[in-house]
KOLTORLO-178781 format. One record per residue: x negated, y negated, z of N, C-alpha, C in turn. Coordinates in steps of 0.05 Angstrom, whole numbers, plus 5000, padded with zeros to 4 digits. Layout:
// residues N
  n.x  n.y  n.z ca.x ca.y ca.z  c.x  c.y  c.z
    X    Y    Z    X    Y    Z    X    Y    Z
...
***
This chain:
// residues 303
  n.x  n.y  n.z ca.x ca.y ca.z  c.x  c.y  c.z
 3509 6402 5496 3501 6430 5491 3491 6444 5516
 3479 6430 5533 3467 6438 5559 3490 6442 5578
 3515 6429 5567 3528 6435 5598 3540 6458 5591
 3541 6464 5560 3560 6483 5547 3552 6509 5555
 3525 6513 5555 3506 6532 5565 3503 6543 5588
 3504 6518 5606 3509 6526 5629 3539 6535 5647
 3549 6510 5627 3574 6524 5636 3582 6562 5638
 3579 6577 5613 3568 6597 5599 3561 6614 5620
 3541 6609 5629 3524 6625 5647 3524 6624 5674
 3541 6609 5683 3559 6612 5706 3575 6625 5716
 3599 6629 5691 3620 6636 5682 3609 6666 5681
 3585 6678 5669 3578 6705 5657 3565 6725 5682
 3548 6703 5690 3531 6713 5715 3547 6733 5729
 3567 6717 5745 3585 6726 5774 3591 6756 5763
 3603 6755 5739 3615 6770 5727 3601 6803 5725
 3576 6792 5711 3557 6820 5708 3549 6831 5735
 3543 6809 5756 3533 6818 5781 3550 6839 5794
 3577 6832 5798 3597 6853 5802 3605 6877 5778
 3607 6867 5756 3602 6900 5742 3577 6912 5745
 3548 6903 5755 3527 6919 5756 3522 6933 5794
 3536 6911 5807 3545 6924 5830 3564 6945 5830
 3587 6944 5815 3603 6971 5821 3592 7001 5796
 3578 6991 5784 3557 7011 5770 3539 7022 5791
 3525 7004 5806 3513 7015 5831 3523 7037 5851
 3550 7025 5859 3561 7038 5881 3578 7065 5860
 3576 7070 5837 3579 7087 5822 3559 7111 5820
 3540 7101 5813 3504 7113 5807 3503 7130 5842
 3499 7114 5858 3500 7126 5888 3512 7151 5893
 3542 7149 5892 3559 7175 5900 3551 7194 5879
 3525 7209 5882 3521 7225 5865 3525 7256 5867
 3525 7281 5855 3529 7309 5877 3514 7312 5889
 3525 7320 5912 3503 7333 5941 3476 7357 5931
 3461 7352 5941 3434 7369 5933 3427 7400 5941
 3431 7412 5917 3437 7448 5930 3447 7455 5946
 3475 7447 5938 3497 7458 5961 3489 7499 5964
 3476 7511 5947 3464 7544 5946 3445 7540 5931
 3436 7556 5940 3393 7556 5937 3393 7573 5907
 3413 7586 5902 3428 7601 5871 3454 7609 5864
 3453 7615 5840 3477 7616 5827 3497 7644 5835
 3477 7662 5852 3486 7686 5856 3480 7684 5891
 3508 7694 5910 3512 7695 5933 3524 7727 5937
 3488 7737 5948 3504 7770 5947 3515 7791 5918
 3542 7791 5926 3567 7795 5906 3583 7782 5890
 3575 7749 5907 3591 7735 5894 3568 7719 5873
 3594 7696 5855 3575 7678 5844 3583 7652 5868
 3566 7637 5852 3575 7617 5879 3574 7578 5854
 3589 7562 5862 3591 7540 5841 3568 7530 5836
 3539 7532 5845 3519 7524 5836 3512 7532 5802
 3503 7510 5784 3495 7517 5756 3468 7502 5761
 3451 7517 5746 3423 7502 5740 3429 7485 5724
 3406 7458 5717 3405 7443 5698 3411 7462 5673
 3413 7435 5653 3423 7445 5627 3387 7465 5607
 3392 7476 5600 3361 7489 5587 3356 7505 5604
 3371 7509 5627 3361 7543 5647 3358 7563 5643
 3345 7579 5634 3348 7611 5638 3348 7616 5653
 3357 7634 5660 3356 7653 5685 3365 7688 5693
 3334 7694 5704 3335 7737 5690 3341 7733 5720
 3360 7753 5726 3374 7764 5744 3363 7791 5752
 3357 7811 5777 3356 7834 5778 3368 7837 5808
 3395 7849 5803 3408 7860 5830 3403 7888 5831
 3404 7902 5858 3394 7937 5866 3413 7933 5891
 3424 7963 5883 3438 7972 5912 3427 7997 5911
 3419 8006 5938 3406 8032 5942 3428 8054 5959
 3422 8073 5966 3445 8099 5971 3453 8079 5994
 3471 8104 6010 3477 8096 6034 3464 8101 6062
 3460 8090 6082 3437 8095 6104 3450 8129 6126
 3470 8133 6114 3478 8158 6136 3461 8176 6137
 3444 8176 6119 3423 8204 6111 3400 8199 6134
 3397 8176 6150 3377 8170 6158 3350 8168 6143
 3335 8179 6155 3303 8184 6147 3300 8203 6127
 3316 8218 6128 3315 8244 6103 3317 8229 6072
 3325 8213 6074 3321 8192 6040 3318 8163 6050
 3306 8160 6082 3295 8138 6086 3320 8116 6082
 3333 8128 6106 3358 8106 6101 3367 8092 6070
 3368 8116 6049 3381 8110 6031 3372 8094 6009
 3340 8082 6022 3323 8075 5993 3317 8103 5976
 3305 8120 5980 3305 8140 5952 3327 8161 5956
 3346 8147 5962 3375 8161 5952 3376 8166 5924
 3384 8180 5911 3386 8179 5879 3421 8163 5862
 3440 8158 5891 3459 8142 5885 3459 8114 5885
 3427 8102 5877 3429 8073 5868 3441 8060 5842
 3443 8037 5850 3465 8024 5825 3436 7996 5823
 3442 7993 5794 3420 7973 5786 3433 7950 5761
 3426 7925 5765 3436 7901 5744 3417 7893 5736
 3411 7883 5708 3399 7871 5694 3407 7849 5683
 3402 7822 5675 3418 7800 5668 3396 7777 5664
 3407 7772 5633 3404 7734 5626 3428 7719 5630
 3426 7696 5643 3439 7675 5638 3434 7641 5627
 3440 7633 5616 3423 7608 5602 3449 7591 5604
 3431 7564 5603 3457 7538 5613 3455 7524 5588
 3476 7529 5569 3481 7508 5536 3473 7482 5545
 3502 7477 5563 3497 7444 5573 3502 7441 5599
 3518 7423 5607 3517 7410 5632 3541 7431 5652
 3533 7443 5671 3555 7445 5687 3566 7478 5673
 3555 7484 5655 3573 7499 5642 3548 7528 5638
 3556 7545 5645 3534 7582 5649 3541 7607 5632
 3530 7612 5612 3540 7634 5598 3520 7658 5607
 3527 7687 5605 3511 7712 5608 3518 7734 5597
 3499 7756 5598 3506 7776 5601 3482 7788 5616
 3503 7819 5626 3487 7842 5640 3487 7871 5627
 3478 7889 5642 3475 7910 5640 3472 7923 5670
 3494 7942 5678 3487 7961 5699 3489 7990 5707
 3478 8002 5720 3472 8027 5713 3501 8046 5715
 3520 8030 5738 3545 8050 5744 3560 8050 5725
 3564 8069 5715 3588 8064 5689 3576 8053 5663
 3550 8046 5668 3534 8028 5643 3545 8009 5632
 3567 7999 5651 3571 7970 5644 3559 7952 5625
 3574 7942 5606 3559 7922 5598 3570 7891 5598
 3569 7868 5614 3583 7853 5623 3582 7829 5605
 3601 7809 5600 3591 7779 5587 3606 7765 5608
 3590 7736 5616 3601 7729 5631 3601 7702 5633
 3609 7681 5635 3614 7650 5633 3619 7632 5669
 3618 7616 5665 3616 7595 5695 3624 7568 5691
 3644 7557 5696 3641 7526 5693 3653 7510 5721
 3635 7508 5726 3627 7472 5753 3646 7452 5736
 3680 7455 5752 3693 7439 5731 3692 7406 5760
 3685 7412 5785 3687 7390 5802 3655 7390 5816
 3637 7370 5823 3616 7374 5841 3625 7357 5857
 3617 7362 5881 3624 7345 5909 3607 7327 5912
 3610 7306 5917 3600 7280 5921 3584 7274 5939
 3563 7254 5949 3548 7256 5975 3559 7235 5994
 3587 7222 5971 3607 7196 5989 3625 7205 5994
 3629 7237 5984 3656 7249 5996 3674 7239 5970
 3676 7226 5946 3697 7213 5933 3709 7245 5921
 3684 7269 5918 3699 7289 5917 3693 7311 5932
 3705 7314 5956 3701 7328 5968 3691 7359 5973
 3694 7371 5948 3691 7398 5941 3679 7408 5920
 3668 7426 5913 3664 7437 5887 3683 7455 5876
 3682 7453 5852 3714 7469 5841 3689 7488 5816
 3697 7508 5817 3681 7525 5785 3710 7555 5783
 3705 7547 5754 3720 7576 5740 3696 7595 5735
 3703 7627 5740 3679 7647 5730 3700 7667 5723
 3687 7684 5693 3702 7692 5684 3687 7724 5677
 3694 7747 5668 3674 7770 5665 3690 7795 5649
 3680 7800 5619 3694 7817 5622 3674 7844 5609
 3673 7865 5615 3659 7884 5623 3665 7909 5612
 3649 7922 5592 3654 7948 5565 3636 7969 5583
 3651 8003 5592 3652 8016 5603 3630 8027 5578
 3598 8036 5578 3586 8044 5568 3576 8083 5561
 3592 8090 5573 3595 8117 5579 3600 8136 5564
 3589 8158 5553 3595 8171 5534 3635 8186 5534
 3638 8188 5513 3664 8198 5514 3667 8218 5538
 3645 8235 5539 3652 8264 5549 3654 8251 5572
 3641 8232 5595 3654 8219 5612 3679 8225 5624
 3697 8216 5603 3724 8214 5613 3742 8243 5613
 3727 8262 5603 3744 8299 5609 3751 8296 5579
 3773 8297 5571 3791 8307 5549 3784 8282 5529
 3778 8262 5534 3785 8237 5513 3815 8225 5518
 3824 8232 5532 3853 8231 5531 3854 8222 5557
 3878 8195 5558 3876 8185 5588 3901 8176 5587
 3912 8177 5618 3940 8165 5624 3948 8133 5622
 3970 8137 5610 3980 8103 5608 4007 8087 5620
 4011 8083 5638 4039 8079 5652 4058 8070 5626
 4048 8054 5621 4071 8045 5595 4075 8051 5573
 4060 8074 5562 4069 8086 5540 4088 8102 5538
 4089 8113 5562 4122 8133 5556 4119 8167 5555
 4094 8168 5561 4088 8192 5554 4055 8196 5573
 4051 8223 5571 4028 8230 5594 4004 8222 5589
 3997 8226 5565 3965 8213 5554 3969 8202 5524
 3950 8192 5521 3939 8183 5498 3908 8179 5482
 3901 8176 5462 3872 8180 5455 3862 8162 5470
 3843 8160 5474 3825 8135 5484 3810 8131 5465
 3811 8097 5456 3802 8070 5436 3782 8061 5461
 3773 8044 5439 3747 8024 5450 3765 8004 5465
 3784 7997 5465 3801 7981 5490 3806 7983 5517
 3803 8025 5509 3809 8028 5543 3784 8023 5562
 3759 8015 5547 3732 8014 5550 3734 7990 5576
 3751 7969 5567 3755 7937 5573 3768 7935 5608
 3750 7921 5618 3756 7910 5640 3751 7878 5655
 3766 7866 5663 3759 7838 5670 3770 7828 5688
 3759 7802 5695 3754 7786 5727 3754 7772 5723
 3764 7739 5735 3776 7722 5728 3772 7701 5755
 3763 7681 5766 3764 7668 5782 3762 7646 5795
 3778 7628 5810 3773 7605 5825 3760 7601 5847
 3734 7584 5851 3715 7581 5872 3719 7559 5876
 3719 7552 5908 3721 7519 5916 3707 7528 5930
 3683 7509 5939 3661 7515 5969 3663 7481 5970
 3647 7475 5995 3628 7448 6004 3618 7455 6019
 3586 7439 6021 3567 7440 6040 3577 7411 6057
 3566 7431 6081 3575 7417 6107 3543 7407 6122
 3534 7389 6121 3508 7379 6121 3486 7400 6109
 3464 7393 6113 3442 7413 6111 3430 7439 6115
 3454 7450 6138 3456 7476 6157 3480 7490 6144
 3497 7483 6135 3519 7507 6118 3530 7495 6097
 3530 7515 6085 3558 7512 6061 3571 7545 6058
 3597 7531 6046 3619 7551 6053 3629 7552 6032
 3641 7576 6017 3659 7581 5988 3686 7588 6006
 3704 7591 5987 3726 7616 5984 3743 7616 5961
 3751 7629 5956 3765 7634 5921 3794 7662 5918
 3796 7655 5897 3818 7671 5886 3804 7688 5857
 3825 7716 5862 3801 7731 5834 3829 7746 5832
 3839 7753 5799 3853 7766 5791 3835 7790 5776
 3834 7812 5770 3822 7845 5760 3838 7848 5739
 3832 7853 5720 3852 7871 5704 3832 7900 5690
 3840 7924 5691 3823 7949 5679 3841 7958 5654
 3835 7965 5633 3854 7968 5612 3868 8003 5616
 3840 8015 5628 3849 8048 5635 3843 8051 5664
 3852 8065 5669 3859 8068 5710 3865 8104 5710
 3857 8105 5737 3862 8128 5738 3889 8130 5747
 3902 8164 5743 3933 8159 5751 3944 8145 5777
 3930 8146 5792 3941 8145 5830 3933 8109 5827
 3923 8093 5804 3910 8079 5815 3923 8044 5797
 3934 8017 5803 3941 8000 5785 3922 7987 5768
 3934 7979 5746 3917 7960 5726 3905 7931 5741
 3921 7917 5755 3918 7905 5766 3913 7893 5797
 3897 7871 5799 3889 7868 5830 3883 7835 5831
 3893 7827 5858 3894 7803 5868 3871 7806 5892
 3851 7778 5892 3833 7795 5912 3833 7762 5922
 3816 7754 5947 3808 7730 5962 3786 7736 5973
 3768 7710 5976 3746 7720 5969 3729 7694 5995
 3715 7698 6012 3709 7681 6030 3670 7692 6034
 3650 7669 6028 3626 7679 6034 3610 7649 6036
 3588 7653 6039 3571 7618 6051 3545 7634 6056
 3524 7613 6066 3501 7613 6080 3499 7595 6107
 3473 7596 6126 3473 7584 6138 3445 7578 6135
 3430 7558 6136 3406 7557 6133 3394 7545 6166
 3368 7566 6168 3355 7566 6192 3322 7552 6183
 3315 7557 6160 3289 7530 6153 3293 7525 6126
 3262 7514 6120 3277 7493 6097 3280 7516 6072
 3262 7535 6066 3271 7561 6052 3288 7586 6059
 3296 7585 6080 3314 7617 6091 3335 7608 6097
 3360 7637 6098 3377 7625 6102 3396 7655 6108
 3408 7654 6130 3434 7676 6130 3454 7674 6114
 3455 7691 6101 3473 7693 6083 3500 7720 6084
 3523 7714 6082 3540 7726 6086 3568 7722 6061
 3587 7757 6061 3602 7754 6031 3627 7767 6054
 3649 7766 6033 3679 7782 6040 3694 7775 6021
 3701 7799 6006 3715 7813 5982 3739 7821 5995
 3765 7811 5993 3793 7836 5997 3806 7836 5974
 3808 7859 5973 3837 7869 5949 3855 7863 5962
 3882 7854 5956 3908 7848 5974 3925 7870 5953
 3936 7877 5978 3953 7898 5974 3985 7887 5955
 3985 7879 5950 4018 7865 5932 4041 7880 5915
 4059 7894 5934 4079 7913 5921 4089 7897 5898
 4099 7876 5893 4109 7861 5866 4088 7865 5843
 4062 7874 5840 4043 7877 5819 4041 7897 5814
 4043 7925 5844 4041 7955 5838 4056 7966 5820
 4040 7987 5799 4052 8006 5785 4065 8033 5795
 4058 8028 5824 4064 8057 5841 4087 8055 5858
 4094 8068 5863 4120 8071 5894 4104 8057 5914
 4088 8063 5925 4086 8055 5948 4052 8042 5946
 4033 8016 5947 4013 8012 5948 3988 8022 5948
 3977 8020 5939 3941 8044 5940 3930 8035 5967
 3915 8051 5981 3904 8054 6006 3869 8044 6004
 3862 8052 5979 3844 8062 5976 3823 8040 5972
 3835 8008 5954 3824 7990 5953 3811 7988 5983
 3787 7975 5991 3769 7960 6008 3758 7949 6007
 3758 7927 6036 3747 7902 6029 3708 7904 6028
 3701 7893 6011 3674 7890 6010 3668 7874 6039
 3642 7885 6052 3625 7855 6072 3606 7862 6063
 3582 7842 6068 3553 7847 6063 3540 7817 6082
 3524 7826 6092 3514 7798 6101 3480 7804 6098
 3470 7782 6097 3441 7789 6092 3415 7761 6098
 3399 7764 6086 3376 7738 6085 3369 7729 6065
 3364 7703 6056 3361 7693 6033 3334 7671 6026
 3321 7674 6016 3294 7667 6014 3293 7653 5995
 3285 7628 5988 3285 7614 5968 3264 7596 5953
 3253 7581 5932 3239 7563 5922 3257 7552 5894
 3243 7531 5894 3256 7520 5859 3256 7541 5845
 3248 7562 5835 3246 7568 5821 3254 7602 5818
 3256 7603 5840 3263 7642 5855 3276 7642 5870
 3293 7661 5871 3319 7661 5898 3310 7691 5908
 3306 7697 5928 3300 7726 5940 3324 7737 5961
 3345 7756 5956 3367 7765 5974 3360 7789 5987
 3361 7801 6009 3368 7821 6008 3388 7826 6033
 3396 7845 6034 3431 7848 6047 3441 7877 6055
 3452 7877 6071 3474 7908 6076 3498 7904 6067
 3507 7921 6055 3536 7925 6057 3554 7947 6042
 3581 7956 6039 3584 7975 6039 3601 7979 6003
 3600 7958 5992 3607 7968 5963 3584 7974 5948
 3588 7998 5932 3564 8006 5917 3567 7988 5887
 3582 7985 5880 3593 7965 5853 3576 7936 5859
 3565 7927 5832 3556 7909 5826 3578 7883 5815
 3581 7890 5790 3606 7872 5776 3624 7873 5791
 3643 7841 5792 3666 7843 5809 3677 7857 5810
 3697 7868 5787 3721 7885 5779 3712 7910 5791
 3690 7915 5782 3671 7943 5795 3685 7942 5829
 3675 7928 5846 3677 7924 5875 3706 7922 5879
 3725 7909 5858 3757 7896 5878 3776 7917 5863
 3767 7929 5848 3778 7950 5843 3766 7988 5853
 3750 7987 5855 3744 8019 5853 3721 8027 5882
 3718 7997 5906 3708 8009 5926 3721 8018 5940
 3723 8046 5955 3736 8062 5969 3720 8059 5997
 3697 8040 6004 3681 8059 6025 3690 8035 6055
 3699 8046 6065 3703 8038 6095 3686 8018 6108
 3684 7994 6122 3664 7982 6125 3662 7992 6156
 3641 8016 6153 3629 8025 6187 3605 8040 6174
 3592 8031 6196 3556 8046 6199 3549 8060 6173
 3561 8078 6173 3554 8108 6147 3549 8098 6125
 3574 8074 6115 3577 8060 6099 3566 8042 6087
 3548 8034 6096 3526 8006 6095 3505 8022 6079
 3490 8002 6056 3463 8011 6041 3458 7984 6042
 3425 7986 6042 3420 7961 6031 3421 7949 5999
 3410 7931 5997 3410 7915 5966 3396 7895 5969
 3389 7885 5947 3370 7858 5932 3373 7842 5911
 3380 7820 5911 3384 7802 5892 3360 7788 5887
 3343 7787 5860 3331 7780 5856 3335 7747 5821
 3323 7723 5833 3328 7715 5810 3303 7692 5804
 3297 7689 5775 3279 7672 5766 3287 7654 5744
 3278 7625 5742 3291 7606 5726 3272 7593 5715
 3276 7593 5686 3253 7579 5672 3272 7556 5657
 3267 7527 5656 3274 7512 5635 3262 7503 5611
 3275 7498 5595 3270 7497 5562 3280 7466 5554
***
């Protein structure tokens, strides 16, 4: 019986030691540690999700534009500020639901996030992969729109009533970043637009690319920088010849951080908050005149 035993546990030993070893070297390659100090970069979102039980109240501000100089104080009491309001809360793992509220257009936004890859600290996955998705109810009284009556390329005819559909607008997108030691990390992505009503001169649709990061200079700050393009794509246009008018968002700025608060603030020259807002309907040139500041503000409580 003793040798049976031992035999047994000879036989078992080797065995567990190497499945509790490659559980080890499992447990180890774990994700890298705040590859972004938050969930919000600027304009963009960025693949970071808080733990599961997060809330998190959001307050973004963009203020006029600085051409006025001193006469509205470079554009802080401009009266053409744009303002966001927003909860977001984390169900479960990896996965970010929200909504907002903003002042341009009175947007009202819902919006989702899912961290479908985290990057590894063994490299086994090199990148972070997240889908973000947004779609966004034009809050505006009828009289807003002139007549009630708005143009539709594909109906066949010049106008039509306007429904609570033409209200609908949405954004759609793929983020891959990795942090590159302790001093940067880097995004870039793909974002498709769709607006249900457009103005005449202008398409339903937009293909945009999207490139932004930080760089961190101590253990809380950090330069922070965004770039939004609409791409111009005659195969998608509803028009003869391409819109001019799309422009690319920049903004670069400073980013201030703790567990628990992310502090942004930034220049740059789209006045639009929500994506679709910015990759569809910014017109403004990126030079001097063009630039306002802004602030991203965010706080996180877990439950």
């Amino acid at each position: 019986m003793k040798n049976y035993i031992l035999f047994v546990l000879l036989t078992v030993i080797p065995f567990t030691a190497l499945f509790a070893q490659d559980e080890e070297e499992k447990v180890k390659d774990r994700p890298v540690r705040a590859p972004f100090a938050s969930g919000y970069l600027i304009d963009n979102q960025t693949t970071m999700i808080p733990i599961k039980g997060t809330l998190e109240f959001a307050i973004q501000h963009k203020f006029g534009t600085i051409e006025n100089g001193m006469s509205d104080f470079f554009g802080i009491y401009a009266p053409a500020a744009n303002i966001r309001l927003a909860l977001n809360y984390v169900p479960f793992k990896n996965f970010q639901t929200g909504i907002g509220l903003s002042k341009e257009k009175m947007n009202t936004d819902l919006n989702a996030k899912w961290t479908i890859l985290e990057q590894t600290r063994e490299n086994t996955i090199p990148v972070a992969v997240a889908l973000y998705g947004v779609v966004a109810i034009d809050g505006r009284n009828e009289s807003a729109f002139g007549t009630g009556q708005v143009w539709h390329s594909g109906e066949g005819r010049a106008v039509f009533n306007m429904n609570f559909a033409d209200r609908l607008s949405y954004f759609s997108q793929l983020i891959i970043g990795r942090k590159f030691g302790n001093a940067l990390s880097l995004q870039t992505g793909v974002s498709f637009t769709h607006y249900n009503m457009v103005e005449r001169n202008f398409d339903h649709d937009k293909i945009g690319v999207h490139f932004n990061g930080r760089v961190n200079f101590s253990p809380q700050s950090s330069f922070i920088f965004n770039y939004d393009a609409p791409l111009n794509i005659q195969q998608i246009s509803e028009q003869l010849q391409v819109p001019d008018h799309h422009q690319p968002n920049v903004s670069f700025g400073i980013e201030i951080a703790t567990s628990t608060h992310a502090f942004q603030i930034y220049m740059g020259n789209a006045k639009g908050i929500i994506p679709q807002d910015i990759m569809m309907w910014n017109s403004n040139k990126f030079n001097f005149d063009n630039l306002a500041f802004g602030f991203t503000i965010t706080r996180l409580w877990n439950f």
